[in-house]
C-alpha positions, 0 to 999 in steps of 0.5 A: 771328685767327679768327672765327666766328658767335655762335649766331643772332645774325649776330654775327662774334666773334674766338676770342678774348675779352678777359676783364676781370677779371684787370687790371694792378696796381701798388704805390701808396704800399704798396697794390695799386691796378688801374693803368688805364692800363696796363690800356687799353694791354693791351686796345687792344693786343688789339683791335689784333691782331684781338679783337674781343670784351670782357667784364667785371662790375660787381664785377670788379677791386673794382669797377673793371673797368667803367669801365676798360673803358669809358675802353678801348673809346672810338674802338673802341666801333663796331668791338667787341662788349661783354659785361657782366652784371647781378648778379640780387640780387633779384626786382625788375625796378626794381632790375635797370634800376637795375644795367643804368643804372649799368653804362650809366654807368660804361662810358660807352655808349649801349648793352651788346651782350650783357647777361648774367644774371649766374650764374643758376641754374634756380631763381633763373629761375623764382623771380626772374626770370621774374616779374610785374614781374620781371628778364625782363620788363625785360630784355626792356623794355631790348632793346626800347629798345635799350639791350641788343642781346641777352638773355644768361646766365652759368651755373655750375648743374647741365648739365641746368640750362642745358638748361632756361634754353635751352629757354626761348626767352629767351636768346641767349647763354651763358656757361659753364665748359669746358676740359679739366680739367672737360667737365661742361657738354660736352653741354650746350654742343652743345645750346646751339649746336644751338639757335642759341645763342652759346657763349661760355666762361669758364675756358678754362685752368681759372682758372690752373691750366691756365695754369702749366707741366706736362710732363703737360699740354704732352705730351698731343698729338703734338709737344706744345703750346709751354705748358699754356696753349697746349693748353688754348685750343686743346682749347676753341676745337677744339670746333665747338660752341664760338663764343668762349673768353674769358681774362683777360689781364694783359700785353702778353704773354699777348695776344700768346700767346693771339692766335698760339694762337687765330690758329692755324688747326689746330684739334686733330684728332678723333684728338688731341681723343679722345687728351686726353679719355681721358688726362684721363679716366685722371688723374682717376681715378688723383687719385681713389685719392688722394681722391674729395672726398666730404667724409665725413671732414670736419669735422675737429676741428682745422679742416684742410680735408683735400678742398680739401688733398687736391685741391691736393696732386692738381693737383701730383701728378697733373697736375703743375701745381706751381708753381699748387698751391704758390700755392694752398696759401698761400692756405688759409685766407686767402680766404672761398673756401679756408676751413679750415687747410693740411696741416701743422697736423693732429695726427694724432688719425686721427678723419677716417681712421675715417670714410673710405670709400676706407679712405685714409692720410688722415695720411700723405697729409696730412704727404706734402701739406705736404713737397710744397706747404709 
């Protein structure tokens, strides 16, 4: 395993994270409960094999995640590095202690070493956090008492954004999204570690759709890479500015391959490095003929969410990242995040192609969309 230092923290972090939130299943008496001790067995196994860095949430795995980790981390808690979050649901410094004090309880620890705000955005900072009597000043508070070691974000706002929370001279550590589907955080990131803080990221495989097989993918390096998966972690931890990449493991054999990948001490050179960025950067444009997701022809009088269709039929076409694609597509629909209906139920009444822009066969794309995905 590979280690580096976490910004200015002193800290040796492995390449590797264990992201908690993607927990081991199984069928009880005909429902789907998270199995805790094959859960402890996965990350003991990591652990064993050199991560040396655990993340989890209060709301991961419906709840759960936290005190599974808590039960995994006993006999390890010297040896390893935990990362949990604080969810800022209001401006109340009181209630963010209370939150910070059940975390404490569930994982079963005297202390949290990177305590995150969870998700936070420029305008929850200054309108939540740094506050009379607010979040910042109990953040501060807890680390004073050592029950925080250090003062941490998670971020999924504008780049330009993260810049502003790191000029605040608060934080030391950020979470963010970055793999080579969207780099839009690339420079923020080098300004992060410029500034001395730890970077670590979240969504490394493009949460799964990096992770399943694609000729597009695996072929974009001289040689190839062995998966999708493999180049995807691999492009992430090449970045110098990079010090963590978390992925969240459900079995014993993603630990095992994601540990030979970030144990691999080749990182990509600048050379294959620029080749993926100006192929991705090619694919991205050529999804674009297909769709911009500029959303002009929505809504659509018979529900059907031609962007969110659209941008799964380009995973598939494009990138040929399929079998994701396919999965996707079921759940349209289904979930609060896949709001509106699949391809196949258009008629065809072509109100959406009026108002497009790009002039796109919005029918025909539709029907080509659920032949394929369907």
């Amino acid at each position: 395993m590979q280690y580096r230092v976490l910004g200015n923290t002193g800290v040796k972090i492995s390449t590797l994270g264990f992201g908690s939130m993607r927990l081991p299943q199984v069928n009880v008496d005909g429902k789907m409960v998270f199995d805790s001790d094959e859960s402890v067995r996965i990350i003991h196994k990591a652990f064993e094999l050199g991560v040396n860095y655990i993340d989890t949430a209060p709301y991961y795995c419906d709840s759960e995640s936290e005190t599974i980790v808590g039960k995994a981390i006993k006999g390890w808690r010297d040896k390893v590095y935990l990362s949990t979050k604080n969810p800022i649901e209001d401006d109340s410094g009181v209630h963010y202690r209370e939150r910070l004090e059940k975390s404490l309880k569930k994982l079963d620890t005297d202390y949290i070493d990177f305590y995150h705000m969870w998700g936070i955005s420029w305008e929850a900072f200054e309108q939540k956090i740094n506050v009379k009597e607010g979040p910042l000043m109990q953040a501060i508070k807890a680390k004073n008492e050592g029950l925080i070691k250090h003062i941490s974000f998670s971020f999924h706002d504008k780049p330009e954004n993260m810049i502003k929370l790191i000029d605040t001279g608060y934080f030391e550590t950020v979470l963010c999204q970055y793999n080579m589907l969207d780099r839009s955080n690339e420079q923020a990131i080098a300004y992060a570690h410029e500034k001395g803080l730890g970077v670590v990221i979240m969504g490394p495989v493009g949460g799964g759709k990096l992770g399943t097989p694609s000729d597009v993918i695996q072929k974009l390096i001289p040689g190839g890479a062995k998966s999708s998966a493999e180049l995807a972690l691999r492009f992430v931890i090449s970045n110098t500015n990079v010090t963590c990449a978390l992925s969240g493991m459900g079995s014993m054999s993603m630990v095992e391959e994601n540990v030979e990948t970030a144990s691999n001490e080749m990182k990509l050179s600048d050379k294959e490095i620029t080749d993926v960025n100006v192929a991705m950067e090619q694919n991205k444009k050529l999804s674009e003929l297909y769709c911009t997701g500029c959303n002009y022809c929505m809504p659509c009088p018979q529900g059907v969410n031609i962007p969110l269709n659209f941008q799964l039929m380009n995973y598939h076409r494009v990138y040929k990242i399929s079998e994701y694609a396919r999965e996707e597509y079921k759940k349209i629909g289904t979930v609060d995040h896949m709001k509106g209906k699949r391809a196949d139920e258009c008629i065809e009444c072509g109100l959406c192609e009026e108002k497009c822009p790009q002039k796109i066969e919005i029918r025909k794309q539709l029907k080509e969309t659920a032949e394929a995905l369907g």
